[in-house]
DRENDOFI-323092 format. One record per residue (C-alpha): residue number from 1; z negated, x negated, y negated. Coordinates in steps of 0.001 Angstrom, whole numbers, plus 500000, padded with zeros to 6 digits. Example, Ala and Ser with C-alpha at 12.3 -4.5 7.8 and 13.67 -1.06 7.14 Angstrom:
BEGIN
rec resi=1	zz=492200	xx=487700	yy=504500
rec resi=2	zz=492860	xx=486330	yy=501060
This chain:
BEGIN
rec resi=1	zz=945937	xx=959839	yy=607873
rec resi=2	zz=944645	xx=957659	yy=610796
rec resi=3	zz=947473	xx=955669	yy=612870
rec resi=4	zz=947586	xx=956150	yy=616164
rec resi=5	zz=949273	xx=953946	yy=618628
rec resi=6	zz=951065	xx=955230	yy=622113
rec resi=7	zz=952121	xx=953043	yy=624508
rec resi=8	zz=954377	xx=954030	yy=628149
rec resi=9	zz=957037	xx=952993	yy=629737
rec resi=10	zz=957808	xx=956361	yy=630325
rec resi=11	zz=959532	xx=957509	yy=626852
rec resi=12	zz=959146	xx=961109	yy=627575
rec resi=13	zz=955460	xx=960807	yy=627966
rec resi=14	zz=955337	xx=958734	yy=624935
rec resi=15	zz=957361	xx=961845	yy=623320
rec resi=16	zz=955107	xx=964334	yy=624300
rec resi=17	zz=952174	xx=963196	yy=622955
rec resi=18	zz=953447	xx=961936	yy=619820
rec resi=19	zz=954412	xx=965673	yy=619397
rec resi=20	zz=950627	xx=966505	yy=620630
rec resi=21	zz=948890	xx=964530	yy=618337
rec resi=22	zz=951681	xx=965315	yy=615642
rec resi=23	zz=950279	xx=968566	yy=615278
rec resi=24	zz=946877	xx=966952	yy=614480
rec resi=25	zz=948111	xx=965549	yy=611545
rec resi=26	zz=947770	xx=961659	yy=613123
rec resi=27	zz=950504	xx=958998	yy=612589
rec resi=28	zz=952543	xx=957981	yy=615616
rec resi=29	zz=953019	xx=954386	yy=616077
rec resi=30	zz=955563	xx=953801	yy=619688
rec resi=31	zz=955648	xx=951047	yy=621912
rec resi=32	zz=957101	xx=950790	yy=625460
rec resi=33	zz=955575	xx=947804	yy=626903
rec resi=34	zz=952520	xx=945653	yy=626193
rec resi=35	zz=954396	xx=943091	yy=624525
rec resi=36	zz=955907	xx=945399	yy=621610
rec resi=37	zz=952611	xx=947198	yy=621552
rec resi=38	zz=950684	xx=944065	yy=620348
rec resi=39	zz=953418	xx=943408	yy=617293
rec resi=40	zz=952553	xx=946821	yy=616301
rec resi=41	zz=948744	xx=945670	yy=616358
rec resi=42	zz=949523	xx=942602	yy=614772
rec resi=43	zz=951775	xx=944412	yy=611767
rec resi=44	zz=950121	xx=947519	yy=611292
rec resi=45	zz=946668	xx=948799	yy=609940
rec resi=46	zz=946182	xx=951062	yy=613821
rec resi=47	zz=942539	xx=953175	yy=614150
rec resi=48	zz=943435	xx=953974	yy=618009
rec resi=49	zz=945653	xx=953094	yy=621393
rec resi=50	zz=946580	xx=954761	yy=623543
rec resi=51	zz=947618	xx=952435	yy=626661
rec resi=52	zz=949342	xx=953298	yy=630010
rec resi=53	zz=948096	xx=950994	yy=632768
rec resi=54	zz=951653	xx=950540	yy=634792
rec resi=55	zz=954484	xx=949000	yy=632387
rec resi=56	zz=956606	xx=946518	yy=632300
rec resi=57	zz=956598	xx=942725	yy=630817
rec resi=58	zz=952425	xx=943136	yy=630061
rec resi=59	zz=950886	xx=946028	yy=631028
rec resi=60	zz=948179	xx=947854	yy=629751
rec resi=61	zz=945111	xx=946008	yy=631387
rec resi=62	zz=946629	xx=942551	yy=629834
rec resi=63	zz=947444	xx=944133	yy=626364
rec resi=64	zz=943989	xx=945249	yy=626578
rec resi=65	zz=942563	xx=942008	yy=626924
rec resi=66	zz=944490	xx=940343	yy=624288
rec resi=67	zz=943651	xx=943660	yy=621984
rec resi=68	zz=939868	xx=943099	yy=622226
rec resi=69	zz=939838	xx=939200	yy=621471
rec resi=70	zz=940043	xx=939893	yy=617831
rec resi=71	zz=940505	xx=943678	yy=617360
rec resi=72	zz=937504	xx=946633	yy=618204
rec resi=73	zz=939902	xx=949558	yy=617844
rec resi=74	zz=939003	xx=952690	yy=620061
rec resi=75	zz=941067	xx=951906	yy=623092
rec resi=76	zz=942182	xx=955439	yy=626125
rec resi=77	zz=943327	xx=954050	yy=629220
rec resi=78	zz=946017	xx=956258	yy=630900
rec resi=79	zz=945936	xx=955929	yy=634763
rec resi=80	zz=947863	xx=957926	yy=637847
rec resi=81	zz=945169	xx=959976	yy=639332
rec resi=82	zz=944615	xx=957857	yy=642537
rec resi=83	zz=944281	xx=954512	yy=640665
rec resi=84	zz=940524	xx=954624	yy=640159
rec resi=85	zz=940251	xx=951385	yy=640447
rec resi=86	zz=942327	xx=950799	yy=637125
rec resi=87	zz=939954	xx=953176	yy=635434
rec resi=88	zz=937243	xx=950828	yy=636130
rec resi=89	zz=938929	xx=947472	yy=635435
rec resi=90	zz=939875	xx=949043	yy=632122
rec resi=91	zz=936299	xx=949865	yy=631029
rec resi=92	zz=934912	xx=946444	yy=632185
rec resi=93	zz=937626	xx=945165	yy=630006
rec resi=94	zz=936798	xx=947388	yy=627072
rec resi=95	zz=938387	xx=950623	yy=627045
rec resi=96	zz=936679	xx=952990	yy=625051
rec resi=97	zz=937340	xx=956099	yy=627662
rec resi=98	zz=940381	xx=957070	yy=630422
rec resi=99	zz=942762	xx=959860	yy=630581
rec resi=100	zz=944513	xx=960831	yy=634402
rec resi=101	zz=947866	xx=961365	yy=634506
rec resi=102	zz=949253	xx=963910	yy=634806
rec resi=103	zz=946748	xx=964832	yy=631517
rec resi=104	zz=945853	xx=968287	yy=630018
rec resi=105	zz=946723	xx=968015	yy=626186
rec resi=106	zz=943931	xx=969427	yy=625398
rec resi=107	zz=941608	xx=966976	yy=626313
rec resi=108	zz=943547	xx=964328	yy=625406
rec resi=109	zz=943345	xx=965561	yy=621827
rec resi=110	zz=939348	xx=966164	yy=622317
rec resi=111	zz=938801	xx=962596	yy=623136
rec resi=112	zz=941567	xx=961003	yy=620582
rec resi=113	zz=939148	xx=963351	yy=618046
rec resi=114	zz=936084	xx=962446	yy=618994
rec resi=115	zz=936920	xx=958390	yy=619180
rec resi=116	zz=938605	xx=958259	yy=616049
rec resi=117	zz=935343	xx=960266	yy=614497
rec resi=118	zz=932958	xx=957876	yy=615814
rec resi=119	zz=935121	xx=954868	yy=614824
rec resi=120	zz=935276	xx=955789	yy=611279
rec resi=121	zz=931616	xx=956717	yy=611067
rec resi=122	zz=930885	xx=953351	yy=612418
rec resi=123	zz=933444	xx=951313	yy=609819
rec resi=124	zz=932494	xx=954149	yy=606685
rec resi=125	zz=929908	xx=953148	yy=604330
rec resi=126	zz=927046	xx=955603	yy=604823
rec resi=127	zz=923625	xx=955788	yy=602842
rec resi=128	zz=920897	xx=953715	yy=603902
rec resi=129	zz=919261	xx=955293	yy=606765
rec resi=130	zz=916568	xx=952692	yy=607477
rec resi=131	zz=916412	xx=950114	yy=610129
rec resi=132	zz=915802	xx=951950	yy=614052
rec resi=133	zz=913502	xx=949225	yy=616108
rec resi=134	zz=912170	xx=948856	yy=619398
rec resi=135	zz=910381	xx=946237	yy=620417
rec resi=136	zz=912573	xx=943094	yy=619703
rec resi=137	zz=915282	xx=945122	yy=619478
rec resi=138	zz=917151	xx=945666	yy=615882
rec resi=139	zz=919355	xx=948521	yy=614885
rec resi=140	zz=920697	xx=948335	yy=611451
rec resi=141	zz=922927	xx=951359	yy=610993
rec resi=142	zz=923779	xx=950762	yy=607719
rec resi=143	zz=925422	xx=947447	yy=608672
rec resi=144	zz=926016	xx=948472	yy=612124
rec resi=145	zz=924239	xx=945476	yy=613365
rec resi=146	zz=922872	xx=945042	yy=616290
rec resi=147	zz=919736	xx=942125	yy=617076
rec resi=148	zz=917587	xx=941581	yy=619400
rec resi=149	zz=914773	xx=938559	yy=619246
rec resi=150	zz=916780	xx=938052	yy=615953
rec resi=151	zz=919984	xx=937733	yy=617608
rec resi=152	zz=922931	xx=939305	yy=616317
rec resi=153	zz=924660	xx=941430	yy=619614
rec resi=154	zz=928487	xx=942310	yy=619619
rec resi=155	zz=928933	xx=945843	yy=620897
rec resi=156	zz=932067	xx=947574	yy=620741
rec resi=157	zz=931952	xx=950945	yy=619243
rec resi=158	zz=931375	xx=953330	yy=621469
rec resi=159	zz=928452	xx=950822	yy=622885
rec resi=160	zz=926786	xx=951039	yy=619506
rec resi=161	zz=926971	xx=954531	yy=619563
rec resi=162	zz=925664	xx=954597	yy=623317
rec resi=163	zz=922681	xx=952567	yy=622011
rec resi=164	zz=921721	xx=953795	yy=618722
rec resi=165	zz=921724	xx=957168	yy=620703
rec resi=166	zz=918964	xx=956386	yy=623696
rec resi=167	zz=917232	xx=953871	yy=620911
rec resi=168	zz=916985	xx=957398	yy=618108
rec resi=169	zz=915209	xx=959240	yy=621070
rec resi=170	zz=913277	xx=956119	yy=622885
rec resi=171	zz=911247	xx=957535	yy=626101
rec resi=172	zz=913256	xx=960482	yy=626396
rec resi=173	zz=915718	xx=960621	yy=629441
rec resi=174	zz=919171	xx=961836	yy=628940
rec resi=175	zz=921612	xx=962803	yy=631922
rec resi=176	zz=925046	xx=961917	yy=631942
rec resi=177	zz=926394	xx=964907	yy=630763
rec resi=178	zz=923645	xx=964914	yy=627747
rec resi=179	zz=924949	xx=961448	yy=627040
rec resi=180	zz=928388	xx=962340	yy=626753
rec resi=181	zz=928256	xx=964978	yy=624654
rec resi=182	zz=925880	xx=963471	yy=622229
rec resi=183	zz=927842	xx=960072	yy=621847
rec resi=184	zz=931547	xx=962052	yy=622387
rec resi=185	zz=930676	xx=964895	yy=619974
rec resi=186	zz=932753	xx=967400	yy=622264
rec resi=187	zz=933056	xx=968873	yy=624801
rec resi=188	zz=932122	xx=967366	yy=628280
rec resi=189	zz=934788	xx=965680	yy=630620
rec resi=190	zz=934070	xx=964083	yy=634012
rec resi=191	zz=932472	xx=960724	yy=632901
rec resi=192	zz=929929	xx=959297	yy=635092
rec resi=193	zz=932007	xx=956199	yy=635126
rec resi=194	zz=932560	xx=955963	yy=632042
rec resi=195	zz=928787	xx=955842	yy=631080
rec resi=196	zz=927248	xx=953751	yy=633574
rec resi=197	zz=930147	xx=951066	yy=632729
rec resi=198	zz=928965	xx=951224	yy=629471
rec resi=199	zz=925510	xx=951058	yy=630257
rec resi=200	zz=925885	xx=948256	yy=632336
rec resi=201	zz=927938	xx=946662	yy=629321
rec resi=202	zz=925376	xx=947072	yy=627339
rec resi=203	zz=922454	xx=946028	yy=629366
rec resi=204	zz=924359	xx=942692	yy=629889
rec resi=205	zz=924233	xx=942228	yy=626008
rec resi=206	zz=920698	xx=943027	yy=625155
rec resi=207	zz=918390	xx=942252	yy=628310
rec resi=208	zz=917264	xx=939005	yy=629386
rec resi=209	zz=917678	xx=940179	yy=633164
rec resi=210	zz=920431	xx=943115	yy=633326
rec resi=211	zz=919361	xx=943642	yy=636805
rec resi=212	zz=915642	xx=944384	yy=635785
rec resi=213	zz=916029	xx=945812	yy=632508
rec resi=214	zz=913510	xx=945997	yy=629905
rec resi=215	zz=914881	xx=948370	yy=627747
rec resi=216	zz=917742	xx=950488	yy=629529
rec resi=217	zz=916058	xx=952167	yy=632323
rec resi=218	zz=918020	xx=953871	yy=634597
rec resi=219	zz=915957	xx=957229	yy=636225
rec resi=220	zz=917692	xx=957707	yy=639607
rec resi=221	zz=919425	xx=961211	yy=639845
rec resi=222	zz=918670	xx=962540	yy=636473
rec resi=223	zz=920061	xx=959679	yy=633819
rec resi=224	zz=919317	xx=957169	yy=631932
rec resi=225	zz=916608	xx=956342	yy=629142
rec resi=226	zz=915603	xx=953619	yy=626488
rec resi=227	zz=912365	xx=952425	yy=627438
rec resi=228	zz=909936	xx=953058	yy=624110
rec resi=229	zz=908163	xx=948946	yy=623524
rec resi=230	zz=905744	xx=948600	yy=621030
């Protein structure tokens, strides 16, 4: 059973969705602030958050930060509708993926799913599948390790996934939506933001000059592409 963490100010909506995800047969860990929410972290084994932006003491862009210093959990933003600007900030900071208030329960169970499968794919011990190059750049999947002219590159989880992706199918150009669904495993959910944040993440990481890529290649209205190097 994985252990989910849900944090709001708001105890009702911290209610609901315990009683959401309940029914998925996840384990509920509660916290009303950012400050209880990182004790949780810190005592308990968690495999997502769940992290409303607005609360009280430290709120959820803060707790964010302090999560990803030494922790590479899955992390879902929740943000009022007309705060897009939070939605950003949180995926510069490292949120896995956002959820508007007020939310549909339905989705918010897709993309709790579909995280939490991708996150234990990555950590799971899988069978060898070879070593996926391009150019200088190194995929191990087995180790889920990530080089490039022999350098080891920290991705977070769903920028792994992002890159192993456009690196399996190098010279092939994905839209968005094609992007989402592959990496997500579900269905699709407005996320143009979501990908070129992590896209741009990524190119940071791997090129030598993020603003002309080498291998991220960015093919204006129709989506984005890992450029084959040989």
């Amino acid at each position: 059973m994985y252990n989910i963490l849900v944090v709001d100010d708001d105890k009702e909506i911290v209610k609901a969705i315990e009683i959401y995800l309940g029914k998925e047969n996840y384990n509920i860990f509660k916290a009303y602030d950012g400050e209880q929410a990182l004790k949780v972290i810190d005592k308990n084994e968690i495999h997502l958050a769940i992290l409303d932006v607005m609360m009280p003491n430290k709120d959820g862009l803060e707790t964010l930060e302090e999560i990803r210093k030494n922790r590479n959990i899955p992390v879902i933003i929740l943000s009022a509708k007309s705060e897009d600007i939070d939605k950003i900030n949180g995926l510069n900071i490292g949120a896995d993926d956002y959820v508007t208030k007020p939310f549909n329960p339905i989705e918010l169970i897709a993309r709790v799913n579909a995280l939490i499968r991708r996150y234990t794919r990555l950590g799971a011990i899988e069978e060898k599948q070879g070593v996926i190059k391009n150019g200088e750049l190194s995929i191990d999947d087995e180790l889920k390790k990530v080089t490039v002219d022999g350098q080891e590159i920290k991705l977070t989880p769903t920028e792994y996934n992002i890159l192993k992706f456009l690196t399996e199918n190098k010279g092939k150009v994905f839209s968005i939506e094609e992007i989402y669904k592959n990496v997500w495993d579900g269905e699709y959910y407005a996320a143009e933001n979501i990908i070129a944040v992590h896209i741009r993440h990524i190119r940071e990481k791997i090129e030598i000059n993020p603003k002309e890529p080498k291998y991220l290649k960015v093919i204006w209205g129709v989506g984005y592409k890992m450029e084959e190097i040989h």
